[in-house]
Every structure is written in structure tokens, then in C-alpha cells.
Backbone bond lengths (Angstrom), bond angles and torsions (degrees), N, CA, C in turn:
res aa  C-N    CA-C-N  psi(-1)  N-CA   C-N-CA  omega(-1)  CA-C   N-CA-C  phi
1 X - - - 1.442 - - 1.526 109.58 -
2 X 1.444 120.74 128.53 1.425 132.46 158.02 1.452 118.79 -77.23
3 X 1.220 104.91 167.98 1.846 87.29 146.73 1.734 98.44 -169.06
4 X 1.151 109.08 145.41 1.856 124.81 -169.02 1.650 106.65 -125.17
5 X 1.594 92.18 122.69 1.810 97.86 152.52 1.554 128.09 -57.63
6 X 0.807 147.56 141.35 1.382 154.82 179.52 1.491 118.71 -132.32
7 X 1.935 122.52 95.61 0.996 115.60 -165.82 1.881 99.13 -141.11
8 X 2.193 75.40 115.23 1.694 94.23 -168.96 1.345 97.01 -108.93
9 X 1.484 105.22 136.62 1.383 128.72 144.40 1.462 139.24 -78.18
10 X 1.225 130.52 135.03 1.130 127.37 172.97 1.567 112.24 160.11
11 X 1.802 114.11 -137.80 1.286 110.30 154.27 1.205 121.23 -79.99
12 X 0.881 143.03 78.93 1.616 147.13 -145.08 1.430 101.00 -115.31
13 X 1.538 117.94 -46.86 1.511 99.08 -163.04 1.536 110.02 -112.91
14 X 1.454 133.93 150.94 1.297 113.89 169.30 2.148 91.58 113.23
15 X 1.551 99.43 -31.96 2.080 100.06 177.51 1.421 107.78 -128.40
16 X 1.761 112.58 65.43 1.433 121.92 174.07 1.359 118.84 61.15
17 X 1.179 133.47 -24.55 1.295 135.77 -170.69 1.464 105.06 -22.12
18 X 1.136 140.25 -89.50 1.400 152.83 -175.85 1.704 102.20 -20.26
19 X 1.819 109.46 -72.21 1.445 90.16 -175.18 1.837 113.41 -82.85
20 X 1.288 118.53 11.39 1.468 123.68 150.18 1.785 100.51 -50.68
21 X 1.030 120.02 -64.68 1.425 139.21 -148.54 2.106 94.75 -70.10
22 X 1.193 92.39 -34.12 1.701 106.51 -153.86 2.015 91.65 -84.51
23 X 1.209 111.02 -38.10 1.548 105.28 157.93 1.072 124.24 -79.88
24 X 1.208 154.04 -35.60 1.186 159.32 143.09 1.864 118.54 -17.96
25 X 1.382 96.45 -57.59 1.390 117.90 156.58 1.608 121.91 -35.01
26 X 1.267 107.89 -75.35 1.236 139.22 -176.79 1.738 106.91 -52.20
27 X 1.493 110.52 -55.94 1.399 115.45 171.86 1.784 114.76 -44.01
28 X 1.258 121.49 -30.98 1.068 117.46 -164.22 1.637 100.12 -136.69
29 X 1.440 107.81 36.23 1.290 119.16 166.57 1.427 123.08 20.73
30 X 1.612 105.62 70.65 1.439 127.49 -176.01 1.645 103.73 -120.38
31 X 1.255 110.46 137.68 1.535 123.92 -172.46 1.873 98.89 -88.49
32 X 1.676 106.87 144.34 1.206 87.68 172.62 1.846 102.22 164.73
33 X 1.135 99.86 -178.29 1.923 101.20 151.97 1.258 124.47 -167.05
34 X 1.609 115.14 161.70 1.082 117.89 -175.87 1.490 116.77 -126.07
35 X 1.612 98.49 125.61 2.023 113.49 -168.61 1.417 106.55 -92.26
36 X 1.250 108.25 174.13 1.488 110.45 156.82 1.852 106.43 -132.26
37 X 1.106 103.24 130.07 1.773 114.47 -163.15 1.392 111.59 -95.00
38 X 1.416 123.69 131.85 1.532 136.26 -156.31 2.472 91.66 -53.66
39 X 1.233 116.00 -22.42 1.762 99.36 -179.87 1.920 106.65 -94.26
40 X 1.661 103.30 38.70 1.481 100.19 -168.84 1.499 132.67 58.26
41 X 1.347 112.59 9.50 1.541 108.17 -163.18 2.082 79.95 -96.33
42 X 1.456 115.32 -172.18 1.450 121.64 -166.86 1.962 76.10 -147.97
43 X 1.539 96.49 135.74 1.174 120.86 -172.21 1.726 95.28 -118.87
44 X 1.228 119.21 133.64 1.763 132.63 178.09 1.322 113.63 -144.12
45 X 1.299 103.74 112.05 1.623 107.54 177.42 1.721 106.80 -108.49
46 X 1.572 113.07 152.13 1.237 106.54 -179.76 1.628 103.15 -156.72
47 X 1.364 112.31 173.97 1.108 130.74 -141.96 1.388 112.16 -158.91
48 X 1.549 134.21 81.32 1.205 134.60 169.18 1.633 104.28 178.72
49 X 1.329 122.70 -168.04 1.402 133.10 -161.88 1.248 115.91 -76.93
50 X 0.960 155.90 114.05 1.695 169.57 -23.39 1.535 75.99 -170.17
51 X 1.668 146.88 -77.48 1.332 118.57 -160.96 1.598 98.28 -58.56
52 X 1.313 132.01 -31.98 1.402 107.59 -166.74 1.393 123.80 -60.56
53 X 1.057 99.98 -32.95 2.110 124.07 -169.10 2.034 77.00 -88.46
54 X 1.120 132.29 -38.57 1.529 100.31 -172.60 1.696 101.28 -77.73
55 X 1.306 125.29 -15.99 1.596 117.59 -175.72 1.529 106.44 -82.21
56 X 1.761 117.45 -28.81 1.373 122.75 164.66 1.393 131.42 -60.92
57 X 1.503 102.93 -25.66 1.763 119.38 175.79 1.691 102.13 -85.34
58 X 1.242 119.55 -24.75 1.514 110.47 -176.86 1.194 120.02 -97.25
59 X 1.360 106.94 -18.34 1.921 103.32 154.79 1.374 114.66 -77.65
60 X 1.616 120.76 -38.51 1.338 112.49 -160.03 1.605 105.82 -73.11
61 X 1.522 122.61 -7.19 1.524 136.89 -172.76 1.865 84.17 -76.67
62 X 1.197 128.59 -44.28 1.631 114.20 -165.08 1.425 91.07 -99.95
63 X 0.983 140.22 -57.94 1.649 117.52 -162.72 1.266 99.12 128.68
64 X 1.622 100.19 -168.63 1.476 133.04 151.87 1.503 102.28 -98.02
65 X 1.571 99.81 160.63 1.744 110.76 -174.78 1.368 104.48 -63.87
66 X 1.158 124.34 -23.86 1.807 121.35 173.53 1.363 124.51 -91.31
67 X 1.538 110.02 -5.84 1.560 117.35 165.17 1.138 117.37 -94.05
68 X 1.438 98.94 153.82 2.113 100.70 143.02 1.104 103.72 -145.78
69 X 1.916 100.35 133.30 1.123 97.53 151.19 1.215 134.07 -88.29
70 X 1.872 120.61 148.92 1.645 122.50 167.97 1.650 127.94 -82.14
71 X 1.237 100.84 -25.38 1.316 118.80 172.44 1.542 127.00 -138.08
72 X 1.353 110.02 149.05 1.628 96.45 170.74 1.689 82.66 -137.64
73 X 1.688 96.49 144.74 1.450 106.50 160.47 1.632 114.16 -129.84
74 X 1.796 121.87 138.26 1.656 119.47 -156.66 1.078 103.29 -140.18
75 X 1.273 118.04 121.80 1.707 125.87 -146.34 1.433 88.93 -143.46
76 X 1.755 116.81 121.66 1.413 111.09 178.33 1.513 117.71 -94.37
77 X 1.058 133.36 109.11 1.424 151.39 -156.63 1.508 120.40 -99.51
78 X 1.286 119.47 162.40 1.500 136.79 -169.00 1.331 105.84 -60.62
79 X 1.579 126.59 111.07 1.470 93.04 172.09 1.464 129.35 -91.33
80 X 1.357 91.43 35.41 1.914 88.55 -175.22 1.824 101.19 -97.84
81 X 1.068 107.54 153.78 2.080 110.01 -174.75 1.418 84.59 114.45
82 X 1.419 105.33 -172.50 1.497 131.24 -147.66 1.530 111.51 -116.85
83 X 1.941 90.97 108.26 1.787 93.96 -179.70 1.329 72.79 -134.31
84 X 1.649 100.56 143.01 1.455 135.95 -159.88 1.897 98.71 -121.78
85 X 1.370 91.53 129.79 1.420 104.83 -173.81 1.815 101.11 -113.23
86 X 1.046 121.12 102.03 1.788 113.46 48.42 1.744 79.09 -115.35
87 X 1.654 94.03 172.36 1.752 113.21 179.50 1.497 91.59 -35.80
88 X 1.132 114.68 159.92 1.443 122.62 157.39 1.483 119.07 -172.57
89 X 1.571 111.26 126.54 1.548 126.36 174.78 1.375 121.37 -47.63
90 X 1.357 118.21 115.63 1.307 123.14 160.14 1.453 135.98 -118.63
């Protein structure tokens, strides 16, 4: 098991993004959650096997139909600390 931060910019908060992110998750049974951070960007951490986190990075690159994202940044991270199964929004 890996697990990667995922920190998108754009219209992210305010057009589902998060529980966009939180099914997406779930489809490919990855542990984890997704915030929304006081400079508008949406912070997603996750936790499972490298195609899963690559099928989670290739939706979270398009969005939901009411978002866009401008940026994505993917930082592969410690997996020891607290990823909560199932995904879940905080």
C-alpha cells in the first residue's frame, strides 16, 4: 500500500468536488479524505495500490461537471497516521 496527497486548485469548492472525489474513492476502494482548505484549494489524501490512487488522480485531473480544476499537485506520502475507511469528507 502507498498513499498520496492530492492538492487541487481551482473551482473546487462550493460544485461537489469533495463528494465527486469521495465516490471516486470508494469505486476503487481507497481509504482516505477529502477537505476543503481556508485559500479554496480541496486537499485529498489516500491510501491504497498505485493503479487505484492512479484511477483517483485521473478523475480528480477533470472534476465534477460544475468544476474545474487549474491545478493538481501529487506528493507520495507516509502511510502511517489516520486514513479512515470508507473515504470520507471532512
Amino acid at each position: 500500500m502507498i498513499a498520496r496527497r492530492f492538492l487541487v486548485t481551482g473551482r473546487v469548492q462550493g460544485v461537489g468536488f469533495r463528494a465527486f472525489v469521495r465516490r471516486a474513492a470508494g469505486r476503487v476502494e481507497l481509504a482516505g479524505f477529502a477537505r476543503n482548505l481556508p485559500d479554496g484549494s480541496v486537499e485529498v489524501v489516500a491510501r491504497g495500490t498505485a493503479p487505484a490512487l492512479d484511477e483517483l488522480e485521473s478523475k480528480v485531473r477533470v472534476g465534477p461537471a460544475f468544476g474545474r480544476v487549474s491545478s493538481l499537485e501529487v506528493v507520495e506520502i507516509s502511510v502511517e497516521g489516520d486514513f479512515p475507511i470508507p473515504f470520507e469528507i471532512r
